[in-house]
mmCIF file of the C-alpha atoms, coordinates in Angstrom:
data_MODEL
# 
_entry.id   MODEL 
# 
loop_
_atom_site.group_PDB 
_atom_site.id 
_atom_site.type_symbol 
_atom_site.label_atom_id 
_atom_site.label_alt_id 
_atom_site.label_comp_id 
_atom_site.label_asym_id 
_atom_site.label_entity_id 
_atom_site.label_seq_id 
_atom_site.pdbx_PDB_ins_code 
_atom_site.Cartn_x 
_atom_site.Cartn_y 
_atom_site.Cartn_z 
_atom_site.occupancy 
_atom_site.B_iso_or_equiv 
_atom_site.pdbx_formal_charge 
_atom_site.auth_seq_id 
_atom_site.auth_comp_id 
_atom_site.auth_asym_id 
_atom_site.auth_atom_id 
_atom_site.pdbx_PDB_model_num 
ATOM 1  C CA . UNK A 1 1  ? -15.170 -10.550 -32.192 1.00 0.00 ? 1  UNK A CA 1 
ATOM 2  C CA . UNK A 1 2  ? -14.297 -10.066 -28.558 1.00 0.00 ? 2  UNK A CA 1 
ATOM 3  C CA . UNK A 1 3  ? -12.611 -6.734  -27.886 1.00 0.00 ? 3  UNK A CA 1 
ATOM 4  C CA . UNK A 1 4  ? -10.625 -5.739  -24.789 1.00 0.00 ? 4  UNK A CA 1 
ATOM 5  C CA . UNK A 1 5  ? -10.914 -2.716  -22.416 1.00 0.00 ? 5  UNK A CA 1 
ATOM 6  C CA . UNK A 1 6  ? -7.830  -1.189  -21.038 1.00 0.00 ? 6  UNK A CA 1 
ATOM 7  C CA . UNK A 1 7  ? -8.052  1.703   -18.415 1.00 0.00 ? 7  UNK A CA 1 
ATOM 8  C CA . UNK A 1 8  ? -5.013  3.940   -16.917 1.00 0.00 ? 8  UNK A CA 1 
ATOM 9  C CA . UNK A 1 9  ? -5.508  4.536   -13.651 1.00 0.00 ? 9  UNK A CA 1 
ATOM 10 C CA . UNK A 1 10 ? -3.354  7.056   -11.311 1.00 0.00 ? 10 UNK A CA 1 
ATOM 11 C CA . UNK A 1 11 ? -2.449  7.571   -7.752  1.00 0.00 ? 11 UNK A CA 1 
ATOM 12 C CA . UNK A 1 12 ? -3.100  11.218  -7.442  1.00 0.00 ? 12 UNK A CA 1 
ATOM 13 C CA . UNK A 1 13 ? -2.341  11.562  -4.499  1.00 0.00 ? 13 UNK A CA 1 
ATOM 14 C CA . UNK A 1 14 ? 1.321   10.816  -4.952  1.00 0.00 ? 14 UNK A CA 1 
ATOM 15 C CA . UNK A 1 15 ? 0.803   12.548  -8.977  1.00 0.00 ? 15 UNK A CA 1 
ATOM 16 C CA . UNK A 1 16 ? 0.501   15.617  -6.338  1.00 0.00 ? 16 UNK A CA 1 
ATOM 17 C CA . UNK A 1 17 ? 3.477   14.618  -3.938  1.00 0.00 ? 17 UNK A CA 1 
ATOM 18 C CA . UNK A 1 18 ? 6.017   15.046  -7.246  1.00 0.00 ? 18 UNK A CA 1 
ATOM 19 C CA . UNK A 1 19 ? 5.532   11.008  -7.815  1.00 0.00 ? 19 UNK A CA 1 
ATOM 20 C CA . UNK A 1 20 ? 3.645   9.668   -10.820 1.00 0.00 ? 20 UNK A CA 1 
ATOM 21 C CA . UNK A 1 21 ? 2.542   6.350   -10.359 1.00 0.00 ? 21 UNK A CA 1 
ATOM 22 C CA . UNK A 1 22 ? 0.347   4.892   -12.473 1.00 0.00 ? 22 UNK A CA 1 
ATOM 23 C CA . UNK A 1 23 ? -0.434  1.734   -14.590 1.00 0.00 ? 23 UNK A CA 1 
ATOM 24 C CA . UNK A 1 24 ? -2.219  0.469   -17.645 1.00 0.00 ? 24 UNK A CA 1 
ATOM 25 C CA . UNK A 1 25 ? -4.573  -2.365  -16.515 1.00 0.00 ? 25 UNK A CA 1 
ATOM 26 C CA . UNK A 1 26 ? -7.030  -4.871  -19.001 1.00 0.00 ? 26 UNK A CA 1 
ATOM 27 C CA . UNK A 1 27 ? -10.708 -4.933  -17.651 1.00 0.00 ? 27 UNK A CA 1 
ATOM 28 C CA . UNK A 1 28 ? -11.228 -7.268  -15.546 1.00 0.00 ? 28 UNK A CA 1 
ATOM 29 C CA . UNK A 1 29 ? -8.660  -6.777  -13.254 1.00 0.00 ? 29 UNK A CA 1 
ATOM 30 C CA . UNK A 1 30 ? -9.614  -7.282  -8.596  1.00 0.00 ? 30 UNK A CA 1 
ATOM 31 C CA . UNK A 1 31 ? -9.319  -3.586  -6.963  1.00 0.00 ? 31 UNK A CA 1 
ATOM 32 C CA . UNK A 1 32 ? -6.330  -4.880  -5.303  1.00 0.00 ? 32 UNK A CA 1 
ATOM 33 C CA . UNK A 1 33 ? -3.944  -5.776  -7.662  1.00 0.00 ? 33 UNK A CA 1 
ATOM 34 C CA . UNK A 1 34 ? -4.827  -2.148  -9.135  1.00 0.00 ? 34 UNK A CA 1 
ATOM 35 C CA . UNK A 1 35 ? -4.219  -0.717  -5.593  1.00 0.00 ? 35 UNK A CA 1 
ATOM 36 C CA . UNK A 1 36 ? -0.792  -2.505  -5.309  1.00 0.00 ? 36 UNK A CA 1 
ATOM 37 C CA . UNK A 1 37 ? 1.115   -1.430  -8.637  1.00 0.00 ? 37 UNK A CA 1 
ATOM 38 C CA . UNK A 1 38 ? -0.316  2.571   -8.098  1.00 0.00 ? 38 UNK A CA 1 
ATOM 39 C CA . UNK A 1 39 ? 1.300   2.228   -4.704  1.00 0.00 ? 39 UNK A CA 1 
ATOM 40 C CA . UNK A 1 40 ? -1.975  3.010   -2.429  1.00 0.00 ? 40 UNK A CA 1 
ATOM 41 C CA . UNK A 1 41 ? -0.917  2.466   1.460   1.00 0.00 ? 41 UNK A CA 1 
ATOM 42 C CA . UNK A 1 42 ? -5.528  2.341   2.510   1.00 0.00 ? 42 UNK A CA 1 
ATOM 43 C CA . UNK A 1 43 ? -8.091  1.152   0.611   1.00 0.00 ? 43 UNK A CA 1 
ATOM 44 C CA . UNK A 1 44 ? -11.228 3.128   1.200   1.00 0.00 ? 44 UNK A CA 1 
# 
């Protein structure tokens, strides 16, 4: 049986800002697909 991992991952630094933007995302997913639906503007 093959299960799935989903995480929820959040831009907190817009959360902060007033702006939630997050996004459900199914393991494995490439950092910068992630990094483009949460809305980060600099990857690290």
């Amino acid at each position: 049986m093959e299960k799935e991992i989903s995480i929820f991952v959040e831009n907190l630094a817009r959360r902060n800002a007033g702006n939630t933007k997050g996004a459900w995302f199914t393991l494995p997913v490439p950092f910068n697909t992630i990094a483009r639906k949460i809305g980060l503007s600099r990857l690290f």
